[in-house]
C-alpha positions in Angstrom: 8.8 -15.4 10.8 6.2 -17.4 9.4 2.2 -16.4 9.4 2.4 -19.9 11.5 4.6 -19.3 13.7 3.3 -15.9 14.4 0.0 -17.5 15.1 0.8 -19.5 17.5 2.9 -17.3 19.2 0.1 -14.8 19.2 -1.8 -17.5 20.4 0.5 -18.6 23.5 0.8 -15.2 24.7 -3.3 -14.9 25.0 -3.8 -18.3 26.5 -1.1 -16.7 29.0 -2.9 -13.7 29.8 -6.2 -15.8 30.5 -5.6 -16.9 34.0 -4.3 -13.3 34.8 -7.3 -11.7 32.8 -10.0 -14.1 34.7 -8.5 -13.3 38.1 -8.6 -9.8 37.5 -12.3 -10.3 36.7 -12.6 -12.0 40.1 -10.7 -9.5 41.7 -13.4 -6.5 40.2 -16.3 -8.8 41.1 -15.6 -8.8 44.8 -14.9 -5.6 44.9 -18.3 -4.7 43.5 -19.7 -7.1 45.6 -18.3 -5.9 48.8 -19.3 -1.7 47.0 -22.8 -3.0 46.7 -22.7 -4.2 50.1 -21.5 -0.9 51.6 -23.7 1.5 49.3 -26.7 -0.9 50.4 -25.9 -0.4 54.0 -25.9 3.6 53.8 -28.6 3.6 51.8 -30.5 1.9 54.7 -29.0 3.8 57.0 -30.2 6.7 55.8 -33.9 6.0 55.4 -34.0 4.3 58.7 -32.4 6.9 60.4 -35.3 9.5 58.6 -38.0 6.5 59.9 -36.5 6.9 63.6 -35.4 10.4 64.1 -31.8 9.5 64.4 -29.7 12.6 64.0 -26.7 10.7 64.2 -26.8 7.9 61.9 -28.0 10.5 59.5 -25.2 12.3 59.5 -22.8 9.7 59.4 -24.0 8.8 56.0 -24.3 12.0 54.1 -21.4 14.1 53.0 -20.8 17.6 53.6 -21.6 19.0 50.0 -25.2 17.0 50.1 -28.3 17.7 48.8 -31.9 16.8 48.7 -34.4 17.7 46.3 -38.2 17.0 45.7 -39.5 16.8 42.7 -43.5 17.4 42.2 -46.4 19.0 40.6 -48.2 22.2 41.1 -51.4 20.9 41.2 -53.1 24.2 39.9 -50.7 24.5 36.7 -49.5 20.9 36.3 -46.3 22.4 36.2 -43.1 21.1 37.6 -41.7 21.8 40.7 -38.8 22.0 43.3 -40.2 22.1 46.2 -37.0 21.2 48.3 -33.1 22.3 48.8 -32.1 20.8 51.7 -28.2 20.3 52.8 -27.0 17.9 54.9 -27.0 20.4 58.3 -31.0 20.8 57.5 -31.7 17.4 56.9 -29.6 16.2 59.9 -32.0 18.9 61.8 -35.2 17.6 60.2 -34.5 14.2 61.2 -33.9 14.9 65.4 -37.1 16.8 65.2 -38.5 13.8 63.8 -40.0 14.9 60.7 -39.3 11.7 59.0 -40.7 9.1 61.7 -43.2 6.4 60.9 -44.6 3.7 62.8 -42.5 0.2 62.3 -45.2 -1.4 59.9 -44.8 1.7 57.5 -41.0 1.3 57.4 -40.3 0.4 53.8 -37.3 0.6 52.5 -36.4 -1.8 49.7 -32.6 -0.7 48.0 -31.1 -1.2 44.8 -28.2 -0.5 43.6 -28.3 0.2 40.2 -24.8 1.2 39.1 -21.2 1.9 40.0 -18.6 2.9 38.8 -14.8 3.1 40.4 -15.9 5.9 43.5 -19.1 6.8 42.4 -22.5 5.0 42.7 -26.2 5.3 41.7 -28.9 3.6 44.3 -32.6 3.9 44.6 -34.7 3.3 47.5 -38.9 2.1 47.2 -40.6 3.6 50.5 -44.3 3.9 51.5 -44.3 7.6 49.8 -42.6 6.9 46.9 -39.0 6.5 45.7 -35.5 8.3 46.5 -32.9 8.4 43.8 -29.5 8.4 45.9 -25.7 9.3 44.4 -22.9 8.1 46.2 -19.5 8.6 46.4 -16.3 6.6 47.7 -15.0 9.3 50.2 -12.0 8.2 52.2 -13.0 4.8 52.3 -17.0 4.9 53.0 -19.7 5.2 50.8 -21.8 8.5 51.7 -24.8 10.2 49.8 -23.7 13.0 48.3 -27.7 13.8 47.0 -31.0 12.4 46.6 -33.5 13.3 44.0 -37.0 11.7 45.6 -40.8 11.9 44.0 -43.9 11.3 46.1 -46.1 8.5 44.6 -49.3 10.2 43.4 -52.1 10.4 45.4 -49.3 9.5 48.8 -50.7 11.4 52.3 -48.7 11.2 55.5 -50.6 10.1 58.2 -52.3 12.5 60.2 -50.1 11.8 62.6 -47.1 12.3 61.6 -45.3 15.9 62.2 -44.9 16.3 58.3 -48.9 15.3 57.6 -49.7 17.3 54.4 
């Protein structure tokens, strides 16, 4: 065969594969889409559910093997610290007695999604204290938070009123 003629064959078979490549692409994209969608919506249910004391959306949208885990300063040393290891049975706990719940007008909770990747998923959620950094898994169809990594802004208080106040 000629260099040619194995050009444009070469050719022909890639301008075949473009409408099957770019509806594959379309295909991925709302599948992301729809991902980004569903991690968003856990994400939120999860800090509004810590926001209202709601045992049950809690545990709806953490998986069994979950953990939490603070991340902070000793204030003496400057060192760092761990201050937290909470599994899903504690934090489902914490939340019914109400350790998490703020009035309405401090419920922040602005959620992005900043990666994923076939079942897995990265999010991160801005509050009034600071910021939770949430992985998610694809399990069984639904997107649950498999752990969160959070830091307190510095200088953050709870309100006196609040059952956590620190």
């Amino acid at each position: 065969m000629k260099p040619s003629t194995i050009a444009v064959a070469a050719f022909s078979v890639l301008c075949a594969q473009v409408p099957c490549t770019v509806a594959a692409h379309d295909a991925v994209a709302a599948r992301d889409a729809a991902s980004a969608s569903a991690i968003e919506h856990s994400a939120l249910e999860f800090e509004e559910a810590w926001y209202t004391g709601n045992a049950q959306r809690m545990a709806a949208v953490l998986h069994p093997s979950f953990t939490m885990r603070h991340v902070g300063t000793d204030p003496s040393t400057g060192r760092s610290t761990l201050d937290q290891n909470v599994d899903a049975r504690a934090l489902v706990e914490l939340t019914r007695q109400g350790h998490g719940e703020v009035p309405a007008a401090m419920q922040q909770h602005d959620v992005t999604v900043l990666d994923v990747y076939a079942n897995a998923a990265t999010a991160k959620i801005a509050t009034w204290y600071g910021v939770d950094y949430l992985q998610l898994a694809r399990w069984n169809g639904r997107w649950l938070i498999m752990s969160v990594v959070w830091g307190k802004a510095p200088g953050v208080r709870s309100p006196p009123n609040l059952p956590h106040h620190n």
